[in-house]
Backbone and ligand atoms as CSV (ligand in chain L), in Angstrom:
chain,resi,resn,atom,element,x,y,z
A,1,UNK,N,N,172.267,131.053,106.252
A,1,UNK,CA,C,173.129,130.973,107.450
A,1,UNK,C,C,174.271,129.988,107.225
A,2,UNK,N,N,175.403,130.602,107.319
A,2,UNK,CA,C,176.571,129.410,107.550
A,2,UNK,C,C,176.506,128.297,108.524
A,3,UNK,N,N,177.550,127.236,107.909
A,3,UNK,CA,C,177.536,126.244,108.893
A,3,UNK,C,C,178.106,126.608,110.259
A,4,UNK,N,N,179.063,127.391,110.017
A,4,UNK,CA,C,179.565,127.578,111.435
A,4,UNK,C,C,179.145,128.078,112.434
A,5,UNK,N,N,177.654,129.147,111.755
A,5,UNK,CA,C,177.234,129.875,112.962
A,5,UNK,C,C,175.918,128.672,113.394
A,6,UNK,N,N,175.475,127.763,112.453
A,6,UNK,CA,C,174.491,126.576,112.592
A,6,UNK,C,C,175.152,125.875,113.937
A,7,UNK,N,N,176.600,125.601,113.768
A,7,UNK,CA,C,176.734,124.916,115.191
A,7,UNK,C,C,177.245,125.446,116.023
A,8,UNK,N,N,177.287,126.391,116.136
A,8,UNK,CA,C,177.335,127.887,117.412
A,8,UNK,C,C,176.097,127.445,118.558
A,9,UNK,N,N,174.882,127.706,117.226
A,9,UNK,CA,C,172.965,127.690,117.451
A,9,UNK,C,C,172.950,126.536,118.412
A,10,UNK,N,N,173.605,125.415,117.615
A,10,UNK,CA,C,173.044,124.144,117.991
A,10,UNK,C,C,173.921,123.460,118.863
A,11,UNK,N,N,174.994,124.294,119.686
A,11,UNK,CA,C,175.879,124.144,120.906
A,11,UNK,C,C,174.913,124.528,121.953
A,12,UNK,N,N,174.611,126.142,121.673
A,12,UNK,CA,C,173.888,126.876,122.867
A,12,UNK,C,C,172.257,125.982,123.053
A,13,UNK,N,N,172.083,125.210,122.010
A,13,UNK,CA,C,170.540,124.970,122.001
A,13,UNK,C,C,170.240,123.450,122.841
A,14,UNK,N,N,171.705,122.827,122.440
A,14,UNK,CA,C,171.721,121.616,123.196
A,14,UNK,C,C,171.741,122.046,124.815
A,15,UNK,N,N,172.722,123.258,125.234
A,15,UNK,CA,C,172.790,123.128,126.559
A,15,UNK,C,C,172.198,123.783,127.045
A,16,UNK,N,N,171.092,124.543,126.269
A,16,UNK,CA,C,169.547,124.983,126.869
A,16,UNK,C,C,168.782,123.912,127.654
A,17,UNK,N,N,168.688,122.828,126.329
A,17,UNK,CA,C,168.188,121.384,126.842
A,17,UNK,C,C,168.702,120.943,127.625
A,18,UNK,N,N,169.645,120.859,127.868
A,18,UNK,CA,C,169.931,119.814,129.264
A,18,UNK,C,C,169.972,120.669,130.289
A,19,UNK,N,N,170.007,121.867,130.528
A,19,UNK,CA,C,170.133,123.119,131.585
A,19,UNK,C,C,168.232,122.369,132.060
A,20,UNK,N,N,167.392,122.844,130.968
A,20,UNK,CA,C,165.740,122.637,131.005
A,20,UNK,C,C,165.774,121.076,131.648
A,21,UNK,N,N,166.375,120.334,131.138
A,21,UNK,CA,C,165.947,118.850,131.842
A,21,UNK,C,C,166.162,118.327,133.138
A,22,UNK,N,N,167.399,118.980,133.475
A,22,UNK,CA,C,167.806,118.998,134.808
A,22,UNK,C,C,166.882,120.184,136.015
A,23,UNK,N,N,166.511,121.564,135.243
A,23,UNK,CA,C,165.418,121.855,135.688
A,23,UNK,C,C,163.885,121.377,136.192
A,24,UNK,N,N,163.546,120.451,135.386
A,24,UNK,CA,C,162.406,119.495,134.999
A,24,UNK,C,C,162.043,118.709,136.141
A,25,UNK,N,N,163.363,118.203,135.933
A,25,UNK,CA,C,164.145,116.723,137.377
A,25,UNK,C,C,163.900,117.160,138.664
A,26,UNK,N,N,164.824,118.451,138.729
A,26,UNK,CA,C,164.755,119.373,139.838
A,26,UNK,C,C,163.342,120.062,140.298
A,27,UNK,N,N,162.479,119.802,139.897
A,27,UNK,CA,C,161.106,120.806,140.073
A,27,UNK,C,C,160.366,119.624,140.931
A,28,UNK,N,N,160.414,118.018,139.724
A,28,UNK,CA,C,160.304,117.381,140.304
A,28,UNK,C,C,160.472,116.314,141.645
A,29,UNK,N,N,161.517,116.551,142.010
A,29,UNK,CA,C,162.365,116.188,143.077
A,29,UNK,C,C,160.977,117.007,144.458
A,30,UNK,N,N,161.585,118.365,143.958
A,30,UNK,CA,C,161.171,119.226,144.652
A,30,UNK,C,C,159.459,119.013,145.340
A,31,UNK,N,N,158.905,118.592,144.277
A,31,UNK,CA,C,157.479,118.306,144.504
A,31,UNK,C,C,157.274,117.138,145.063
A,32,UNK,N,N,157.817,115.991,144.742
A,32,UNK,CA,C,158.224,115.115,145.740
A,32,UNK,C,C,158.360,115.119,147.398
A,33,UNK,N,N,159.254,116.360,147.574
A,33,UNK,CA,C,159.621,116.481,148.809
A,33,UNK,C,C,158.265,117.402,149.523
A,34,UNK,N,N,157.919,117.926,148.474
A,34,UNK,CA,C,156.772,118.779,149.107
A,34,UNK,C,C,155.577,117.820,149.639
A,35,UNK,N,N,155.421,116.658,149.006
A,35,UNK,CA,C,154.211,115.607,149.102
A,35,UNK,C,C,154.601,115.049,150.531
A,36,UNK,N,N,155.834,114.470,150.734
A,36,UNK,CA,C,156.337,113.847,151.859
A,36,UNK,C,C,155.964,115.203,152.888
A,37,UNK,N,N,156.360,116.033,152.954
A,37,UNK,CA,C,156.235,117.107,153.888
A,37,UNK,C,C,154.750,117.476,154.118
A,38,UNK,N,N,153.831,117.628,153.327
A,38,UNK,CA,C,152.351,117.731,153.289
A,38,UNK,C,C,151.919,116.438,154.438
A,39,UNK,N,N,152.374,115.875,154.260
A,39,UNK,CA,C,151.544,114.569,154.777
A,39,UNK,C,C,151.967,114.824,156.883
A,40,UNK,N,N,153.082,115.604,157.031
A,40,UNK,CA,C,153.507,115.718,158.280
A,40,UNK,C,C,152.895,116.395,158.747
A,41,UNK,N,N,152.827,117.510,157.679
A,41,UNK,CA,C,152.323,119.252,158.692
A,41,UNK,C,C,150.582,119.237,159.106
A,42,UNK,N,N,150.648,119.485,160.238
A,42,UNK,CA,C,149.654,119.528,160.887
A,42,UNK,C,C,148.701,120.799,160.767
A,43,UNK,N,N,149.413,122.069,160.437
A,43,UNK,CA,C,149.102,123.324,160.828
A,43,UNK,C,C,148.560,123.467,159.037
A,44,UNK,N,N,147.222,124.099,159.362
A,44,UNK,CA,C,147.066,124.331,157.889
A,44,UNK,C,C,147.198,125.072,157.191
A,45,UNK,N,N,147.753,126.338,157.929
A,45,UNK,CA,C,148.998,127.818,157.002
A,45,UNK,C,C,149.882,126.683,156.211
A,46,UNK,N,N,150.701,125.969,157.012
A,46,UNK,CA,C,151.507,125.295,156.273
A,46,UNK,C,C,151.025,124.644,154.989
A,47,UNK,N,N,150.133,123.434,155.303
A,47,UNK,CA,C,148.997,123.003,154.099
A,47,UNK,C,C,148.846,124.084,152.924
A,48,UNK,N,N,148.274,125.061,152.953
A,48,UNK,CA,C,148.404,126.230,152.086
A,48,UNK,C,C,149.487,126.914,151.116
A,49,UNK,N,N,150.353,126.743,152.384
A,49,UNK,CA,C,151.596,126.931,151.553
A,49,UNK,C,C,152.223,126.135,150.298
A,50,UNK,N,N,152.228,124.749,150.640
A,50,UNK,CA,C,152.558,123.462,150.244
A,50,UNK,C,C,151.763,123.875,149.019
A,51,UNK,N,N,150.253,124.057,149.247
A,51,UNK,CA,C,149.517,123.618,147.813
A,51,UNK,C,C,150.115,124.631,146.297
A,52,UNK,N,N,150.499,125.986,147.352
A,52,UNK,CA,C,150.859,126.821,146.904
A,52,UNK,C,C,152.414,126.870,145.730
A,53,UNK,N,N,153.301,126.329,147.005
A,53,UNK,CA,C,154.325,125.846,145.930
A,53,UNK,C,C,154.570,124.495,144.913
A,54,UNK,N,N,152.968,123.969,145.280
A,54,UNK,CA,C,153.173,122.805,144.481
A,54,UNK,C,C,152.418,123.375,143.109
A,55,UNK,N,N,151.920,124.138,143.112
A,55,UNK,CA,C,151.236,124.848,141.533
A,55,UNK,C,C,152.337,125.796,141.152
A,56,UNK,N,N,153.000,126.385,142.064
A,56,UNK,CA,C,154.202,126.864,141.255
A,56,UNK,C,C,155.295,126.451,140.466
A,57,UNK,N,N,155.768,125.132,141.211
A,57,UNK,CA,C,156.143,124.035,140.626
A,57,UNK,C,C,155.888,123.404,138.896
A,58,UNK,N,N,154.622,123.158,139.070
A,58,UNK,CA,C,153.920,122.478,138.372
A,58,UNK,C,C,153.971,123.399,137.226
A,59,UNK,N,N,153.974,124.786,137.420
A,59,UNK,CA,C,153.576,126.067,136.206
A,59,UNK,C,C,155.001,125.580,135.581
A,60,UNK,N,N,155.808,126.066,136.318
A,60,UNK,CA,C,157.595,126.148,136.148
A,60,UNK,C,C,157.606,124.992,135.408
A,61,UNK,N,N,157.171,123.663,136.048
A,61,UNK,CA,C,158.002,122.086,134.784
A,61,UNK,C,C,156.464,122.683,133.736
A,62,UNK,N,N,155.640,123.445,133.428
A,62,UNK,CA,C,155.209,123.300,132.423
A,62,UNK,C,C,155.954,124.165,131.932
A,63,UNK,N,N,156.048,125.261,131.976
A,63,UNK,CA,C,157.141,126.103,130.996
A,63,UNK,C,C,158.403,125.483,130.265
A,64,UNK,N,N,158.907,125.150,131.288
A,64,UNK,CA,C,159.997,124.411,131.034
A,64,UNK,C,C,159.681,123.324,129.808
A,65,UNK,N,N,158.821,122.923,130.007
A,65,UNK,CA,C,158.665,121.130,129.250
A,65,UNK,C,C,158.231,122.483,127.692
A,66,UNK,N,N,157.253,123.016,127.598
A,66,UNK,CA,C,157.217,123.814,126.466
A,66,UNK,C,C,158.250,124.529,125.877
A,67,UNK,N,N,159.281,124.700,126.910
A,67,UNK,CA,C,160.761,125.239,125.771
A,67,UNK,C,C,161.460,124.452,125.817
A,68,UNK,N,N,161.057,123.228,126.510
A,68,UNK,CA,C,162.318,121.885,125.875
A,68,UNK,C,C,161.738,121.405,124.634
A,69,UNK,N,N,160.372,121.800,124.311
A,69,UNK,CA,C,160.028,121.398,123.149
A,69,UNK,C,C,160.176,122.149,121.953
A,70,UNK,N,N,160.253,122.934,122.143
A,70,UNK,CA,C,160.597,124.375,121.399
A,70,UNK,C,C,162.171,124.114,120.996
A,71,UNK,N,N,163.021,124.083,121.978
A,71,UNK,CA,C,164.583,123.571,122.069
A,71,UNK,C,C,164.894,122.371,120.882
A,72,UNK,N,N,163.798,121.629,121.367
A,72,UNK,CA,C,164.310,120.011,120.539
A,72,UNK,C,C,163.871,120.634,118.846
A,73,UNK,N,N,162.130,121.052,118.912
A,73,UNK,CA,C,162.115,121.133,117.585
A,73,UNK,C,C,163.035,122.319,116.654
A,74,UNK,N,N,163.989,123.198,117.478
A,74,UNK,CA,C,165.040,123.928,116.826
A,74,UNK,C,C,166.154,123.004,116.100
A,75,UNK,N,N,166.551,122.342,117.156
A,75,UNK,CA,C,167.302,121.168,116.869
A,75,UNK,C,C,167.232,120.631,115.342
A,76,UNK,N,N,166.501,119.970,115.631
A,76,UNK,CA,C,165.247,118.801,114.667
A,76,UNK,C,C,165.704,120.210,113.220
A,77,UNK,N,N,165.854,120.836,113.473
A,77,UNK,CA,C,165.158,121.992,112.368
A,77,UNK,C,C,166.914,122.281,111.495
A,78,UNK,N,N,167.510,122.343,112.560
A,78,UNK,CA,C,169.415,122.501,112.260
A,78,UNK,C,C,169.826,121.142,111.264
A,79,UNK,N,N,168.875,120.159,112.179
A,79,UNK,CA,C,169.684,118.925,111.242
A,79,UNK,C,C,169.471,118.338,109.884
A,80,UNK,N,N,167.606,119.365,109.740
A,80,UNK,CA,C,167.084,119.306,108.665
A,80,UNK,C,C,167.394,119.736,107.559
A,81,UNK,N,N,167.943,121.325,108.181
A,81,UNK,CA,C,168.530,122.293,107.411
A,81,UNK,C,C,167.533,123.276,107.040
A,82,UNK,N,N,166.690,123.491,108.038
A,82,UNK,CA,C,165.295,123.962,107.970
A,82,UNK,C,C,165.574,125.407,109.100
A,83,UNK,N,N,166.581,125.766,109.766
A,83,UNK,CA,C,166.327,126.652,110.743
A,83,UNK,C,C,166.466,127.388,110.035
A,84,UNK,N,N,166.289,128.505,111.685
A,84,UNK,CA,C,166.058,130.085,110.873
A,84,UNK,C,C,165.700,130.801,110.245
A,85,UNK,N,N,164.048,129.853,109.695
A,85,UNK,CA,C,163.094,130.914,108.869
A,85,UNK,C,C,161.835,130.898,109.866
A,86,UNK,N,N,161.259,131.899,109.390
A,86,UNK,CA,C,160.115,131.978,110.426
A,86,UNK,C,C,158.829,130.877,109.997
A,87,UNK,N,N,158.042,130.788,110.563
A,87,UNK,CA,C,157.025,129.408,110.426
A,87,UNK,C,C,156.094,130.308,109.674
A,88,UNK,N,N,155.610,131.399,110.061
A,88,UNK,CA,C,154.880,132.180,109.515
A,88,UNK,C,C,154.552,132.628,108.114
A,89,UNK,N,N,155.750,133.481,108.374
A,89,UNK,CA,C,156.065,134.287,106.267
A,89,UNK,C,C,156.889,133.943,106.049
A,90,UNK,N,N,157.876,132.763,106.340
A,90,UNK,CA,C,159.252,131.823,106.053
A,90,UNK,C,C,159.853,132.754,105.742
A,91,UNK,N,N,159.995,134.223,106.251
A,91,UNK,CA,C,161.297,134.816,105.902
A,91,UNK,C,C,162.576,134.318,106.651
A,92,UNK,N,N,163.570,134.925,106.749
A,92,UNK,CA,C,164.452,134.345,107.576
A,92,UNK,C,C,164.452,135.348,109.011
A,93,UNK,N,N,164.370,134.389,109.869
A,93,UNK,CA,C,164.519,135.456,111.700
A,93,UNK,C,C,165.834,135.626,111.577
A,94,UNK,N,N,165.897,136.939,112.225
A,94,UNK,CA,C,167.263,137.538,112.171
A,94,UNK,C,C,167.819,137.059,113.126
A,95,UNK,N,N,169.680,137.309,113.026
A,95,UNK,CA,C,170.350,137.012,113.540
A,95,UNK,C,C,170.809,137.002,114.966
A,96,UNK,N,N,170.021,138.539,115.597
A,96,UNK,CA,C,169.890,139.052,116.232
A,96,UNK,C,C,169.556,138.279,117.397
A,97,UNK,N,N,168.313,137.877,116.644
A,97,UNK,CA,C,167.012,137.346,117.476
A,97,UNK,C,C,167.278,135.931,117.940
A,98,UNK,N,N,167.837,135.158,117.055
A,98,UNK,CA,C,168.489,133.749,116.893
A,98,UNK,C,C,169.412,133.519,118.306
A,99,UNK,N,N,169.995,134.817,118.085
A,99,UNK,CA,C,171.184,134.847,119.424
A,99,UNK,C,C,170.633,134.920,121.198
A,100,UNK,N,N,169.945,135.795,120.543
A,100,UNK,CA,C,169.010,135.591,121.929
A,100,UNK,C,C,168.221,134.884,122.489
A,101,UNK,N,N,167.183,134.356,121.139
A,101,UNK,CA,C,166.274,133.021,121.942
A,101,UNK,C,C,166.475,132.087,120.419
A,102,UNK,N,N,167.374,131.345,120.437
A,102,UNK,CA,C,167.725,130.276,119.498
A,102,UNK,C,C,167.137,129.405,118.918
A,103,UNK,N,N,165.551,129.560,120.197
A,103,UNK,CA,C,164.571,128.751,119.670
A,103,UNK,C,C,163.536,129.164,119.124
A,104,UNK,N,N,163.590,130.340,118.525
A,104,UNK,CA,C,162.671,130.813,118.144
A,104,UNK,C,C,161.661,130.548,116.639
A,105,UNK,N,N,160.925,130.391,116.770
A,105,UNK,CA,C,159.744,129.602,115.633
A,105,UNK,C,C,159.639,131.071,114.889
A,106,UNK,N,N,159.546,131.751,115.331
A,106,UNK,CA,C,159.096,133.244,114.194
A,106,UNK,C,C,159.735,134.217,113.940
A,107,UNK,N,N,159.557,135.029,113.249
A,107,UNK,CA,C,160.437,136.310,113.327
A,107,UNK,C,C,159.645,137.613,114.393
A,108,UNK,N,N,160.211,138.279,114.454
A,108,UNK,CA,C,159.777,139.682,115.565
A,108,UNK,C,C,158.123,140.015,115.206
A,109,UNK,N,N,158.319,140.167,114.066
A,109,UNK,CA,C,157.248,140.993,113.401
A,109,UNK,C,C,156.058,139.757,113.957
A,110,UNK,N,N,156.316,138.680,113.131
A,110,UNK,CA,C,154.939,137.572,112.964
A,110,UNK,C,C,154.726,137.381,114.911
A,111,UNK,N,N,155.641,137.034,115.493
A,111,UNK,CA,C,155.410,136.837,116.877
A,111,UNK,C,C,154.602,137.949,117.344
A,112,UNK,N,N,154.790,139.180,117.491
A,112,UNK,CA,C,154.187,139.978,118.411
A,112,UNK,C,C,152.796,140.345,117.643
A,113,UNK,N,N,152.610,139.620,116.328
A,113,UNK,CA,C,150.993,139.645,115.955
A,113,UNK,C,C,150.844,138.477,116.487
A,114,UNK,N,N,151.105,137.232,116.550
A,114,UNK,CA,C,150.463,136.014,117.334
A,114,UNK,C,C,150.314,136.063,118.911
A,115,UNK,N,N,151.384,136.952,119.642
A,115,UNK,CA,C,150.769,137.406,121.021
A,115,UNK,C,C,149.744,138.342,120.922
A,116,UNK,N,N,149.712,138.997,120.057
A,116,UNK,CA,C,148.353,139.967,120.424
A,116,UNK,C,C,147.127,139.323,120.034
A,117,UNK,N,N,147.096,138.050,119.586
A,117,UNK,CA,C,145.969,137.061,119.739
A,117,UNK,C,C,145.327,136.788,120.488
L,1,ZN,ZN,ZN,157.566,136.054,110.168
């Protein structure tokens, strides 16, 4: 892979990360406000609800926190000079694929045998 398309990768990959961190912030905020509000509501539909969007929450900053990690170790991988092979059969992930999820640890093939795990 050229350098130029390396910091294309590692433009879009940085502002994945900070898009994800400010997500993170924001989830948290959010759950915050949900705790303060729990403590008011009297009615326990409401209660329910609350618990409800507070595990949704909670799913969301976990996703999130797993592709900010995913994000960083792409990073980590650009500066190494290590991207863009798969972890698997170290071939190289295509270009294709790169473009679309930048953070990607595998190639097509090796991934959709590790989901069918
Ligand atoms: Zn592979």
């Amino acid at each position: 892979m050229d350098a130029k398309r390396k910091t294309e990768l590692k433009e879009i990959l940085l502002k994945i990360k900070e898009q994800k961190i400010n997500e993170i912030k924001q989830n948290n905020e959010d759950l915050r406000s949900t705790d303060s509000f729990q403590n008011d509501a009297q009615d326990s539909a409401d209660t329910a609800t609350n618990i409800y969007d507070k595990e949704l929450h909670s799913e969301l900053t976990e996703k999130n926190k797993q592709l900010l990690t995913s994000v960083e170790e792409a990073i980590k991988k650009i500066n190494d000079g290590k991207y863009g092979t798969c972890e698997s059969c170290e071939k190289d992930i295509s270009l294709e694929r790169l473009k679309a999820m930048p953070f990607s640890k595998m190639c097509i093939k090796c991934q959709s045998v590790a989901e069918k795990k």
